[in-house]
N, C-alpha and C positions, 0 to 999 in steps of 0.2 A: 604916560598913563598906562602904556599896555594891553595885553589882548583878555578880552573877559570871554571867558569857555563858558557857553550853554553846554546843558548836558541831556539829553533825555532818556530817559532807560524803560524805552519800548517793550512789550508785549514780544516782538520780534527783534525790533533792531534797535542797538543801543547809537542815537545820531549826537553829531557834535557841532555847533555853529563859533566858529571865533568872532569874534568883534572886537576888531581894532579902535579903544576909544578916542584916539589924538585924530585919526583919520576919518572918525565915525564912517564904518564902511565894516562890512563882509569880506573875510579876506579868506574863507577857507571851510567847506564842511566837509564831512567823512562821517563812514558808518559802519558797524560790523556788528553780526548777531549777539542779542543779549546774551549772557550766559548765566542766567541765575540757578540754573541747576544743578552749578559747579560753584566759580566764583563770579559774581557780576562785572569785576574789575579785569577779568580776561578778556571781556567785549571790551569795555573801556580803553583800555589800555591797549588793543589793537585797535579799534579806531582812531586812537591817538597817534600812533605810529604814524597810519595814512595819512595824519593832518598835518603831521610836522613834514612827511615826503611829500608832499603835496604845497606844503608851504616851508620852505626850506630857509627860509629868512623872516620866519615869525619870530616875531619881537615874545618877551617874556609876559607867561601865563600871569597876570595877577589879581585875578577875584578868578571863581567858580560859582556857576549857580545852577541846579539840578533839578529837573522833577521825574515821576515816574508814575509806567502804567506795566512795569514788571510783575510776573507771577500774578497775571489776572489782576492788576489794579485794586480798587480799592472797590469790596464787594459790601452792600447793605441790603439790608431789610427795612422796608418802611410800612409803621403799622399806625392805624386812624380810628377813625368812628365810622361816619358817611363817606362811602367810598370815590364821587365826586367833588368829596368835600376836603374835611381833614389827610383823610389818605393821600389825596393829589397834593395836599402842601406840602405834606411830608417827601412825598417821592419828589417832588421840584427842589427839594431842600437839598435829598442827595445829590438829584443828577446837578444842580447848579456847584456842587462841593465837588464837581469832578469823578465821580461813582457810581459804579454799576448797578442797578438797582435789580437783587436776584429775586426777593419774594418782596409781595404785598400783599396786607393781609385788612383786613377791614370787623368792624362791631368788635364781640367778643370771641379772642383769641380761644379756640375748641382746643385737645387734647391732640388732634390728629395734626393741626395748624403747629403745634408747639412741637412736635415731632421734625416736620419738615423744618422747622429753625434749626435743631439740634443736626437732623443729617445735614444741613447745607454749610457750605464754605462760607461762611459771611464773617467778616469783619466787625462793623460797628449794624447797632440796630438803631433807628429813628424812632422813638415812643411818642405820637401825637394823640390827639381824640379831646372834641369838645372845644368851643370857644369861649373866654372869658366868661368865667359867671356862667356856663351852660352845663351839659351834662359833666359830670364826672366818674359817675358809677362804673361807666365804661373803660377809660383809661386805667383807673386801681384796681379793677381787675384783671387787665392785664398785666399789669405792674406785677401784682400778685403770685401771675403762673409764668413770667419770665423768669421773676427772684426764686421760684418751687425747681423751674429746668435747670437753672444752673447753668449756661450755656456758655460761662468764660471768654464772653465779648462784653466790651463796652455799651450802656444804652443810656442814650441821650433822649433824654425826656422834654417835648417838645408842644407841650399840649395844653388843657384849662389851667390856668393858674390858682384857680382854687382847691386843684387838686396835687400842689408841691410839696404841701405839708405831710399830707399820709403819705404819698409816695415817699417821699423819705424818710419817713419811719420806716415802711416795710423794705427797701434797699438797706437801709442803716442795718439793720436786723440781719445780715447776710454780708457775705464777702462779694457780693456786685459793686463791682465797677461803673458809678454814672453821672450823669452831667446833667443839671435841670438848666434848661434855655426860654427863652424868650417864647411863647406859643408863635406856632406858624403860622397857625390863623386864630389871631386875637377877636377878629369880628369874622360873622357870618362873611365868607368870598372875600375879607382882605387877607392878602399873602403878607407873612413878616419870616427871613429865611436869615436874614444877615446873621444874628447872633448863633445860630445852630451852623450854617456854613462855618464858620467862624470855628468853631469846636469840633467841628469833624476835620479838618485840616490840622488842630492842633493834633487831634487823635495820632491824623496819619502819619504826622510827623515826628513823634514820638515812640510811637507802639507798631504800628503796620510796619513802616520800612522795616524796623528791627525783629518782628515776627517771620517776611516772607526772606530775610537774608540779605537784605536791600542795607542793611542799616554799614555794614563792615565798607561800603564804597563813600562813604561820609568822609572818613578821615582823609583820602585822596581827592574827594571833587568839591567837599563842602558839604553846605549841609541840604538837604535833598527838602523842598521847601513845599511842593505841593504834586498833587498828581496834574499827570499830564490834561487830561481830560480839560483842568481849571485852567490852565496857562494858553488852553487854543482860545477858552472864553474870555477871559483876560484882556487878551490879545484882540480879539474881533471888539470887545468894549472900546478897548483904547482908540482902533483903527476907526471906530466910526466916531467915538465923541473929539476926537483930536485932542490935543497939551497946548495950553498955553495960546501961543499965537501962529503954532501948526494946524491948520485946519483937518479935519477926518473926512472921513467918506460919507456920512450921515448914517442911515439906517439900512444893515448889512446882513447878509447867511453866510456862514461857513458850512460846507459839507466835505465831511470826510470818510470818504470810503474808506475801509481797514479789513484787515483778514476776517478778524471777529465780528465787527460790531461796524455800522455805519452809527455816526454821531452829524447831526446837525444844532446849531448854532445863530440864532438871530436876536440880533440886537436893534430893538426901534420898540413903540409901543404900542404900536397891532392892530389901533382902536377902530371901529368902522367907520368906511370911508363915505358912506349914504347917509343920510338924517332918516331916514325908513326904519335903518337895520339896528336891532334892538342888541348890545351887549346881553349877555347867559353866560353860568357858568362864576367859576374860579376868579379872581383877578390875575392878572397873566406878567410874569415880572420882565421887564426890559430885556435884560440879559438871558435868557430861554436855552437850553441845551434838551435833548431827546439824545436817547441811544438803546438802536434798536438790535439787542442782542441776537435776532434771529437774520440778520442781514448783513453777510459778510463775504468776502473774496475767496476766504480759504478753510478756516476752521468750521463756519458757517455754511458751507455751502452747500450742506444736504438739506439743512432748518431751508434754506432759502428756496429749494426745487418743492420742500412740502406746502410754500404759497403758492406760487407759481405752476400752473397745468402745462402742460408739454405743447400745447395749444397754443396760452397764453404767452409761453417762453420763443416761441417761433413768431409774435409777434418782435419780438426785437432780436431775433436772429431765424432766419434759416438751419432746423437742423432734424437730424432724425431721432426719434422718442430715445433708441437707445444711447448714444452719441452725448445725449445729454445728460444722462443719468450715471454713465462711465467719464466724464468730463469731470462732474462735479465730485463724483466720491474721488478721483486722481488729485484732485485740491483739496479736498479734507482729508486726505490719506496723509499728503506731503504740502505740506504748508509753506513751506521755503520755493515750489517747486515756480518757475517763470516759464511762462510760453516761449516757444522754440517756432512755432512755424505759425504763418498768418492766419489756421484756421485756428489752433489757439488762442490767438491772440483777439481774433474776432471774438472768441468765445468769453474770454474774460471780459472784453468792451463790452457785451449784452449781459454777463453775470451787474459791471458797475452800474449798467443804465436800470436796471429793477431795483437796483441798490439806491440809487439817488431816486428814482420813481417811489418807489414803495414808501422810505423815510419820510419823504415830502409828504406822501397822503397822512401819516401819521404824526405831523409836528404843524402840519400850518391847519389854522382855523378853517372853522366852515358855514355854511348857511344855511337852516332850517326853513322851509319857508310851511307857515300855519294858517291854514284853511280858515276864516274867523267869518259871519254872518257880518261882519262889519269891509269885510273884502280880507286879503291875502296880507299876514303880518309875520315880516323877518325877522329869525334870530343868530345872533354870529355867536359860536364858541371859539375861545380859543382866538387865534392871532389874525388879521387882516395883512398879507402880505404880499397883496397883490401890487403897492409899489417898493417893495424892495428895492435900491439900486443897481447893486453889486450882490453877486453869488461868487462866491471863493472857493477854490477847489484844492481838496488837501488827500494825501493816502498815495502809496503808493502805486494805486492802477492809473492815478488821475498826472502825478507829476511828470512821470515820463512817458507821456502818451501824445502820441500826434493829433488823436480825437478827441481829447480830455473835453474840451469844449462841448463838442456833439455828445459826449454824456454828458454832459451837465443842464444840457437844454431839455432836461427829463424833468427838470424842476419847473418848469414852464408852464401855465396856466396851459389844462389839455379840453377840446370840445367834449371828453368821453366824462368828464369831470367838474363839469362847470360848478356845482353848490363846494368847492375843494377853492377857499382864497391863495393861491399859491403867487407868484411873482409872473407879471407878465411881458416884461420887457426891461428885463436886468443884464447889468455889463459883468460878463462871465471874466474873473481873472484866475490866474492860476498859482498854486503856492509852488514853484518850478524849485526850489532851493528846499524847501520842507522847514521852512524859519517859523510858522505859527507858533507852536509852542515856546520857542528856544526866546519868538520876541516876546510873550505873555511874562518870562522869566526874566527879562531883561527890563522891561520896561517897571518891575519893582524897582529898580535901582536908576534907570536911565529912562522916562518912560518917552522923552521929545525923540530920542536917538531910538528906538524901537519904533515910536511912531515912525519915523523919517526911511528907516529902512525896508519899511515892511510898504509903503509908498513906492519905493524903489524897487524892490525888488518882486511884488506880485505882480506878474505882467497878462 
């Protein structure tokens, strides 16, 4: 049967996982800086090097399957009506598709709004607004001052269905590029994302790879099937629902610390755990992905010291005001650069632990509690995940770290915190291998044998 190459073509580093399928086992990973500045295939191709020296009696390559969060991933704009409303379905629609989400814009798109479309790097835009049968005014007008900028990205139109018809007359009228999908929110707070995910992966996979230069490493690895971001979600899906007569984990978080961006990950359905506490808000979909662009290891890590008070930041380390402000710019200066002595290394463990602290207040649900003449009435937004199982730790500050664990207990229900549902007594494992994505990849094809490995191997 032979070895099936994951491939991932990181932001930083381009990683490789073989899978022997006669022995369903892991028999080898390796990894060397992306190069897409150059050619992507010069990473590739040395990290291949290392896998064959490294495994010097690997049986023959025969399938490839690829994804990618090279050259900044796959960047969107998501635009609504009500901005707890439409706007939130739309931005879940991205980040569930694996994607960055750079601007959000809400009501009617102004002249200043359409500006910042045009300066920004984005990819595909999300056009929502309105629920079945509800407003539409809103939406065709900005359909309207999309189709006037011109902006030469794709836009997926995602919104009233009574509003597809003029929408497409006024894109018809024009050389835009667009996709009308299923509304995200057909009813008031229900979420509907499948058929627009659906379309933005096809997007990526057609037009993005071959925009940011990602497309020419197709002919050598196959064909580059989704971004990475979707193969860790994927992947935590499969781990907790299990295949077949392989059992999963049940209801699970990923968290992934990264240079740029920390990305969290829970799979289960949220709903509250009291008979008191009143669901508000959104419908919230099973599969849940957040990514917090300003919380990161390296490129991040000035955005990060502007949350965090020098105060606050000696809460999870020891240090002096200046120390920490010359620390963080020497990591967003050199992105590659790896601590060398323990007091860097401490330094990066307290950069990961505000990284998983911070994400966590911003992706797990909360408690409102409301003063009523009738006595005191709760409302939860958002996710209940105060019993999560498992919390998975992925990124490279977390895999080869002695402490990985003790950061990851940041995600842990805190007394300074309590109306914050977070997980209060979850089994912390760790992705030691860096297989999440590489299994989300595999388990399209193989999904019992990616279940089975990814069992085995998060310890």
């Amino acid at each position: 049967m032979g070895i099936h190459l994951l491939v991932d073509f990181g932001s930083t580093y381009t990683k490789l996982t073989a899978v022997d399928l006669e022995k369903e086992d892991i028999i080898g990973t390796s990894k060397a800086m992306t190069t897409v500045k150059t050619n992507v295939l010069d990473g590739f191709n040395l990290a291949l090097e290392k896998l064959k020296v490294s495994c010097p009696d690997m049986p023959e390559i025969t399938g490839i399957s690829a994804c990618s969060s090279a050259a900044g991933g796959l960047k969107m704009a998501a635009i609504g009506l009500v901005e707890e409303l439409t706007v939130e379905a739309a931005k879940r629609a991205c980040l569930g598709a694996g994607a960055l989400v750079n601007l959000v814009f809400s009501h009617h798109l102004s002249r200043k709004e359409v500006k910042q479309l045009k300066q920004a790097d984005i990819d595909i835009i999300l056009l929502a607004g309105g629920t079945d049968g509800g407003n539409k005014e809103c939406i065709i007008h900005n359909a309207k001052k999309l189709r006037d900028a011109d902006l030469g990205v794709p836009i997926i139109v995602a919104g009233n269905k009574d509003a597809a018809d003029e929408i497409e007359e006024i894109f018809d009228a024009s050389n835009q590029e667009y996709y009308i999908v299923d509304n995200v929110m057909p009813k008031l707070k229900m979420l509907n994302v499948k058929e627009a995910k659906e379309v933005i992966r096809q997007i990526f996979i057609t037009k993005i790879i071959e925009a940011k230069g990602i497309k020419k490493a197709e002919e050598q690895t196959g064909e580059i099937i989704m971004p990475t971001p979707e193969a860790v979600l994927l992947a935590a899906e499969l781990l907790a629902k299990g295949y077949e007569d392989e059992e999963g984990f049940n209801e699970l978080m990923v968290i992934d610390v990264g240079g740029a961006t920390t990305d969290v990950h829970t799979i289960g359905e949220g709903f509250p755990k009291r008979s008191e506490v009143i669901l508000k808000g959104l419908q919230e979909p099973f599969a849940k992905r957040t990514v917090e662009g300003d919380l990161g290891m390296r490129y991040s890590a000035n955005a990060l010291l502007s949350l965090v008070s020098p105060y606050e930041f000696k809460q999870y380390y020891e240090y002096d005001e200046t120390d920490i402000e010359q620390s963080a710019l020497k990591r967003h200066e050199n992105v590659e650069y790896l601590p060398d002595t323990d007091q860097e290394r401490a330094f990066d463990n307290a950069l990961a632990r505000i990284c998983c602290d911070y994400s966590m207040s911003r992706h797990v649900g909360h408690v409102e509690v409301v003063y009523t003449p009738l006595g005191n009435m709760y409302y939860q937004t958002g996710k209940d995940l105060t019993d999560i199982q498992y919390v998975i730790g992925t990124g490279g500050v977390l895999i080869n770290n002695e402490d990985a664990k003790e950061i990851l207990k940041e995600v842990n229900h805190k007394s300074n915190k309590k109306l914050e549902l977070r997980p209060t007594d979850p089994v912390f494992l760790i992705d030691r291998k860096y297989i999440l994505a590489s299994m989300g990849l595999l388990g399209q094809k193989y999904p019992k044998l990616a279940l089975k490995l990814m069992k085995k191997y998060l310890v």
